[in-house]
MARLUM-735272 format. One line per field, with one value per residue (C-alpha): x, y, z; residue in one letter; chain; residue number from 1. Coordinates in nm, 2 decimals. Example, Ala and Ser with C-alpha at 12.3 -4.5 7.8 and 13.67 -1.06 7.14 Angstrom:
% MARLUM-735272
u <- (1.23, 1.37)
v <- (-0.45, -0.11)
w <- (0.78, 0.71)
resn <- (A, S)
chain <- (A, A)
resi <- (1, 2)
//
This chain:
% MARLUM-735272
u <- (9.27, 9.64, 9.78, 9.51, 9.51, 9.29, 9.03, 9.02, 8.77, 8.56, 8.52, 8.44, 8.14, 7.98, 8.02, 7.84, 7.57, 7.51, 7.43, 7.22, 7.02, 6.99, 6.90, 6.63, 6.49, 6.44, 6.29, 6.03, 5.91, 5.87, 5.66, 5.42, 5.40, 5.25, 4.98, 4.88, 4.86, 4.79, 4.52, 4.60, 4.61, 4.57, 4.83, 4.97, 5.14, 5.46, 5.64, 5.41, 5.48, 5.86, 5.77, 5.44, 5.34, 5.19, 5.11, 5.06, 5.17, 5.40, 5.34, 5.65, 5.97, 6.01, 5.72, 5.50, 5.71, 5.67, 5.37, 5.25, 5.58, 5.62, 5.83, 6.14, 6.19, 6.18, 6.48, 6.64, 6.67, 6.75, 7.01, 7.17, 7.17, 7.36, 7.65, 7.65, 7.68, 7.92, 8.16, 8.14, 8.38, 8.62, 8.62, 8.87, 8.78, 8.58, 8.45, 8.34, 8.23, 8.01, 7.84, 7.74, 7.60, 7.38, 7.30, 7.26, 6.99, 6.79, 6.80, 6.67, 6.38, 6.22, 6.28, 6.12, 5.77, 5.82, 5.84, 5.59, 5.35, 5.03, 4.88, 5.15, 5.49, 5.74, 5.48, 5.41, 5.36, 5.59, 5.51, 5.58, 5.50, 5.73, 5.67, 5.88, 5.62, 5.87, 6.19, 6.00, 5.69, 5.78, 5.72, 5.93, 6.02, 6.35, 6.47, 6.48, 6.64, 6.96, 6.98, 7.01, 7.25, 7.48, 7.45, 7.61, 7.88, 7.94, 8.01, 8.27, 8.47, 8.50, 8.59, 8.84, 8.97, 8.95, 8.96, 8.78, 9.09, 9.15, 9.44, 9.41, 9.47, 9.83, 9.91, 10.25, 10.35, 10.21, 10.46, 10.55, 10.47, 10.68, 11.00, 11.04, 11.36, 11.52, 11.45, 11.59, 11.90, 12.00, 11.94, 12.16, 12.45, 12.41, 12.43, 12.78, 12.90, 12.86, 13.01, 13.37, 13.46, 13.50, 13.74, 13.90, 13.99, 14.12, 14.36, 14.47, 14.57, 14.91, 14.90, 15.28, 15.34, 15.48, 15.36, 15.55, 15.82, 15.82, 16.11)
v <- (9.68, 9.72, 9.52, 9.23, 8.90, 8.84, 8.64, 8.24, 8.20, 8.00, 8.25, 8.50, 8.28, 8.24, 8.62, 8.64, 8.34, 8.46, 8.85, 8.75, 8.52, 8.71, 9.04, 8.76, 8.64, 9.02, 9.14, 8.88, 8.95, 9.25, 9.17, 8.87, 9.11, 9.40, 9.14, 9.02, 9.36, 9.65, 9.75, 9.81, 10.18, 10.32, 10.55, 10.48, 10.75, 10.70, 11.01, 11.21, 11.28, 11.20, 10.81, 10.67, 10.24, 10.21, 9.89, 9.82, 9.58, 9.66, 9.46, 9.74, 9.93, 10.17, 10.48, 10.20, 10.18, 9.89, 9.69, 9.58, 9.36, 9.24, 8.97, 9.18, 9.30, 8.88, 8.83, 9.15, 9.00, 8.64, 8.81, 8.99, 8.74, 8.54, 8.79, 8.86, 8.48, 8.41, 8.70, 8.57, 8.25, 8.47, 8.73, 8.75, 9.13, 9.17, 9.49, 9.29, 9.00, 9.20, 9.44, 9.19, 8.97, 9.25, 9.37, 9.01, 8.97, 9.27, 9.12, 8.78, 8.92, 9.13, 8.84, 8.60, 8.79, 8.80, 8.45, 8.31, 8.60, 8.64, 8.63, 8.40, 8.22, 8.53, 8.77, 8.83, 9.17, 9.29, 9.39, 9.74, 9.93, 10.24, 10.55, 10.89, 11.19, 11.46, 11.26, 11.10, 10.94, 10.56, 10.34, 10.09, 9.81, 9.65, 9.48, 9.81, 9.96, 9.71, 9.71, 10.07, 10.10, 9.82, 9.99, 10.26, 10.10, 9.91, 10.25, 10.38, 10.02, 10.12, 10.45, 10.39, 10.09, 9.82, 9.44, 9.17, 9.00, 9.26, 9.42, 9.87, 9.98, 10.21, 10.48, 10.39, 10.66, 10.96, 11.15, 11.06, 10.70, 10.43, 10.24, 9.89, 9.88, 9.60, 9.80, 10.08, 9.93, 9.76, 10.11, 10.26, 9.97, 10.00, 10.34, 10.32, 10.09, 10.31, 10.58, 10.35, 10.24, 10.58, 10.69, 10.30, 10.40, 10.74, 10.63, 10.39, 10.68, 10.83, 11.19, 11.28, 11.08, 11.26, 11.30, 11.12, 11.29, 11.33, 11.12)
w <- (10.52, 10.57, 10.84, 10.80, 10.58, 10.35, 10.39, 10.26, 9.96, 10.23, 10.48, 10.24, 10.12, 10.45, 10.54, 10.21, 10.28, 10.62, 10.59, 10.25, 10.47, 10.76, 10.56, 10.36, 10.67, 10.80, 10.51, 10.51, 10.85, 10.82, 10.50, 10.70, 10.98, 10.73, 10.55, 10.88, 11.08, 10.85, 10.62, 10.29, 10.12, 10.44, 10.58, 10.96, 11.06, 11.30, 11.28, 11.15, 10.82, 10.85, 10.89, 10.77, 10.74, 10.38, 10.31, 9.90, 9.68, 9.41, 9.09, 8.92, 9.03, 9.17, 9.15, 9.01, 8.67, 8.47, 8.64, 8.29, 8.24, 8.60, 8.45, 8.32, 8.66, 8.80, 8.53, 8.69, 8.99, 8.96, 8.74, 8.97, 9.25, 8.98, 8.94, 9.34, 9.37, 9.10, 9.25, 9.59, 9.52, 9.44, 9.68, 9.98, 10.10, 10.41, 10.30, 9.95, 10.15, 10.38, 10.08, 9.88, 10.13, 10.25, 9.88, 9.78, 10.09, 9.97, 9.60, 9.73, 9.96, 9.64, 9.43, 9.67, 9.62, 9.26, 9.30, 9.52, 9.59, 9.45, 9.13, 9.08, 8.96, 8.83, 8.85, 9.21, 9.34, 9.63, 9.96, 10.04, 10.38, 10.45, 10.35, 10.39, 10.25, 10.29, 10.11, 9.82, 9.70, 9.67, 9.90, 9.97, 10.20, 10.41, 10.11, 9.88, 10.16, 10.16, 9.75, 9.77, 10.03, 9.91, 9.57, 9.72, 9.88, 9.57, 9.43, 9.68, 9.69, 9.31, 9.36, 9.65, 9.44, 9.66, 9.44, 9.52, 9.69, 9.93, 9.75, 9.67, 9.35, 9.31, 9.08, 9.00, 8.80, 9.08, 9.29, 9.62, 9.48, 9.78, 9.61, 9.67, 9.91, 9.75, 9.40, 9.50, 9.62, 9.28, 9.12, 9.31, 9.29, 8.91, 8.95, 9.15, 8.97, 8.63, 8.82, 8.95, 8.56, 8.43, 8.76, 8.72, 8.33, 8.42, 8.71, 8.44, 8.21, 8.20, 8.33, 8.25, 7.95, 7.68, 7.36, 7.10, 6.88, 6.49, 6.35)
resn <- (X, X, X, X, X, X, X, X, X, X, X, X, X, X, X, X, X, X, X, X, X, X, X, X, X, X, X, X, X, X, X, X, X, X, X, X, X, X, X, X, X, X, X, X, X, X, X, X, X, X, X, X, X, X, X, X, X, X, X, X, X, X, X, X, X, X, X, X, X, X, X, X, X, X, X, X, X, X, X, X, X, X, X, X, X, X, X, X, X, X, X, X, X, X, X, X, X, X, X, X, X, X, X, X, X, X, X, X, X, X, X, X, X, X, X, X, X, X, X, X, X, X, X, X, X, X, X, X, X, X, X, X, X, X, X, X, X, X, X, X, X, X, X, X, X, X, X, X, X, X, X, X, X, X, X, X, X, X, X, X, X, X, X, X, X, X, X, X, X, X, X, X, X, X, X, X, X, X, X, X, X, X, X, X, X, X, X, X, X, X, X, X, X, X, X, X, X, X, X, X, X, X, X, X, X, X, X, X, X, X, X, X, X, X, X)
chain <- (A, A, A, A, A, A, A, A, A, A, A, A, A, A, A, A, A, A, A, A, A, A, A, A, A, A, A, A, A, A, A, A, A, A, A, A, A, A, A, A, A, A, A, A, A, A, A, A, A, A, A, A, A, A, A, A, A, A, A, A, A, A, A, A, A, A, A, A, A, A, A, A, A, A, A, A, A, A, A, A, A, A, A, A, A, A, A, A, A, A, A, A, A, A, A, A, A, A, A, A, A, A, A, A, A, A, A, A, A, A, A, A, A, A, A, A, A, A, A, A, A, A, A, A, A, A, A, A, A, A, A, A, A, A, A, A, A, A, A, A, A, A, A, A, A, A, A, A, A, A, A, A, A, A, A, A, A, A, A, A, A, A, A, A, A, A, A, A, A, A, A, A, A, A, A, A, A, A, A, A, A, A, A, A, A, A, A, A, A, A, A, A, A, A, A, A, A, A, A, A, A, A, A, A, A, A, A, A, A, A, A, A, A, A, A)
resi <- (1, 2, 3, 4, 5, 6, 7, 8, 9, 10, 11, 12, 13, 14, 15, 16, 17, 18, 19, 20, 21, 22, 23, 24, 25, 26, 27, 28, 29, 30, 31, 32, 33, 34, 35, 36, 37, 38, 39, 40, 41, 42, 43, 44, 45, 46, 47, 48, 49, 50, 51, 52, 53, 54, 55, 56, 57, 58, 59, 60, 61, 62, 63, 64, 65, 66, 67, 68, 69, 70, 71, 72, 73, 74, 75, 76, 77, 78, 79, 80, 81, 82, 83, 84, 85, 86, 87, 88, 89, 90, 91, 92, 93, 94, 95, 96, 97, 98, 99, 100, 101, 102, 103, 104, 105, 106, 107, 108, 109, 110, 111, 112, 113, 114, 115, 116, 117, 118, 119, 120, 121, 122, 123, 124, 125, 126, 127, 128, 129, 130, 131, 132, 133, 134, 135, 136, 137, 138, 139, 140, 141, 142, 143, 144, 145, 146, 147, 148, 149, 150, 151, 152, 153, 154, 155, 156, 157, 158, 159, 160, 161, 162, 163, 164, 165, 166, 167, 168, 169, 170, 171, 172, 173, 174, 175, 176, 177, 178, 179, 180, 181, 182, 183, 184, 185, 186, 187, 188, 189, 190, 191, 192, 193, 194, 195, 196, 197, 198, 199, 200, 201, 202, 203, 204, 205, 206, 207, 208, 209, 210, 211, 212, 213, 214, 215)
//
């Protein structure tokens, strides 16, 4: 953000350790609190339609896919928490810092089932509960809900150019492009200075002198 430092690599790194734990500890619950108090494959409604409790657990992604091979999607994860990590000591953005804490704390909190949740090491199933009928099919769960999100704010960072260490990207080359002041002024004392030695020569010059005779 203009105006504001950036960030120390420290501080960036607890932003990031804090939100991914916080988001963790949220989704997980949420996830005890659906085992223990709702039935499962049986629809609750709470809005109706518009907002249903679904509890199921999920040994695939998302629509179910790939719950023969529950493993791949364990390597996915720890994965990606691996990048997100491995970013984070380099990051001195606030907006960075913030995003990939909260995506990190949604990859953690589905990787933690596939972890440690039944039937066992790697190829536990994951704990889903909400459902939206009207938007989709899926079900999915707090965790899913700050992967997707921080996906999405992963993308416009991108898009707006914003780098890891705070700093925007710049067209140089694009009209209406801002001149260094101190650049500016040596091309225009180069420029004056180009323009005095042609007047210095001419005032040098003779302008009556006559041309010379033929012996």
């Amino acid at each position: 953000m203009p105006g504001r430092r950036p960030l120390s690599r420290s501080a960036a790194g607890v932003i990031v350790a804090v939100l991914a734990a916080l988001v963790l500890a949220a989704d997980q619950f949420v996830k005890h609190l659906t085992i223990e108090n709702l039935p499962l494959h049986e629809v609750v409604p709470v809005l109706g339609e518009f907002l249903q409790l679904y509890y199921i657990r999920n040994s695939g992604a998302a629509f179910s896919l790939g719950s023969e091979v529950t493993w791949i999607f364990t390597i996915a994860l720890t994965v990606v928490a691996g990048i997100i990590i491995w970013k984070s000591f380099g990051l001195r953005s606030r907006l960075w810092a913030v995003v990939l804490g909260l995506l990190l704390g949604g990859v953690l909190g589905n990787l933690t089932d596939r972890l440690l949740r039944e039937p066992g090491f790697a190829v536990g199933h994951v704990v889903d509960m909400i459902s939206m009928p009207w938007m989709m099919p899926a079900i999915f769960n707090v965790a899913d809900i700050f992967i997707v999100c921080g996906m999405i704010a992963v993308a416009l960072l991108v898009v707006l150019g914003l780098r890891f260490d705070g700093t925007r990207e710049r067209d140089d080359v694009a009209p209406g492009a801002e001149v260094d002041p101190d650049e500016s002024a040596d091309r225009n004392t180069d420029t004056t200075a180009d323009a005095e030695v042609p007047a210095a020569e001419k005032a040098q010059t003779p302008i009556d002198a006559e041309p010379e005779q033929a012996n």
